[in-house]
C-alpha positions in Angstrom: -5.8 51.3 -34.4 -8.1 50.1 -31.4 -11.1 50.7 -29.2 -11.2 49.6 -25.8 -7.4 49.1 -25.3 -6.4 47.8 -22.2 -2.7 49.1 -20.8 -2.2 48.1 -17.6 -5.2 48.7 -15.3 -6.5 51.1 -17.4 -8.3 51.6 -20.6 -8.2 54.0 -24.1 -11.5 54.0 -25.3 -10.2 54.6 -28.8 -6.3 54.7 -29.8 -6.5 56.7 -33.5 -3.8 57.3 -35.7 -3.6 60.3 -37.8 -1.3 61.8 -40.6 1.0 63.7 -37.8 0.2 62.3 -34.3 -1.1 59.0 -32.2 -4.1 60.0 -30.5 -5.9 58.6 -27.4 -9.6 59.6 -27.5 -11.5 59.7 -24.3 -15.5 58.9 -24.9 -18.3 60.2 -22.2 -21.7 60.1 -23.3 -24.9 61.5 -21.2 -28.5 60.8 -22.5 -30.8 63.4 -21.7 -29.6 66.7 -19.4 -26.0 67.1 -18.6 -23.2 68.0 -20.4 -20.4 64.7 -21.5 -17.4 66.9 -21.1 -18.2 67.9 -17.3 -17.1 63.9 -16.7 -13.9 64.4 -17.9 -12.5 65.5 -14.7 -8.9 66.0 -12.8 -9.3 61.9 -11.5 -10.5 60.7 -15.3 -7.9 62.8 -16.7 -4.9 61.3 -14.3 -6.0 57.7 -15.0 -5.9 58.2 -18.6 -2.6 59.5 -18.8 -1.3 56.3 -16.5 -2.9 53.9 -19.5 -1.0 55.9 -21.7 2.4 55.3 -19.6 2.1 51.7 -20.7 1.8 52.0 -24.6 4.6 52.2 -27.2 4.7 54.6 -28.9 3.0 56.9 -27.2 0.2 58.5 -28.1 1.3 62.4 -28.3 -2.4 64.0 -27.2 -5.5 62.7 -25.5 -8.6 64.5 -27.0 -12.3 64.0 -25.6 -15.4 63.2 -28.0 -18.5 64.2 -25.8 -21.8 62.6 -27.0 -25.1 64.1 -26.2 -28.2 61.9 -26.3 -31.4 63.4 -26.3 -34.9 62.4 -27.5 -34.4 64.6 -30.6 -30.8 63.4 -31.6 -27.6 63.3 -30.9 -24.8 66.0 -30.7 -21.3 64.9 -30.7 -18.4 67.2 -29.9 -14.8 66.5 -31.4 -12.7 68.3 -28.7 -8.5 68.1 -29.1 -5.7 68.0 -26.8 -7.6 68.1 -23.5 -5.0 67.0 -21.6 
């Protein structure tokens, strides 16, 4: 449906629809150390769901995909409904 969709001052990085549901899906990436899904905190999570206050219809979950960038690969995490 989208990537980068603005809704009033904030941003879905991707707006996906599936079979049964409209999803927002968050995107953190880290390259090296760290794990992505420690960046989607309490604040990112509140800011999110005030972008999604602004679209219609509205999406019905917010799921995270976490990326992991290392010098070996990359390791990407599919994670639903994280708030």
């Amino acid at each position: 449906m989208g990537r980068n969709v603005r809704s009033g001052r904030g941003e879905i990085d991707i707006l996906a629809r599936f079979p049964d549901a409209l999803v927002a899906v968050e995107v953190k990436t880290r390259v090296g150390a760290g794990d992505p899904r420690q960046a989607y905190t309490k604040e990112k999570s509140d800011n999110v769901r005030r972008a999604l206050g602004g679209l219609r219809p509205r999406p019905s979950r917010v799921d995270l995909v976490a990326v992991s960038l290392t010098a070996t690969g990359a390791d990407l995490r599919w994670i639903p409904a994280v708030g």
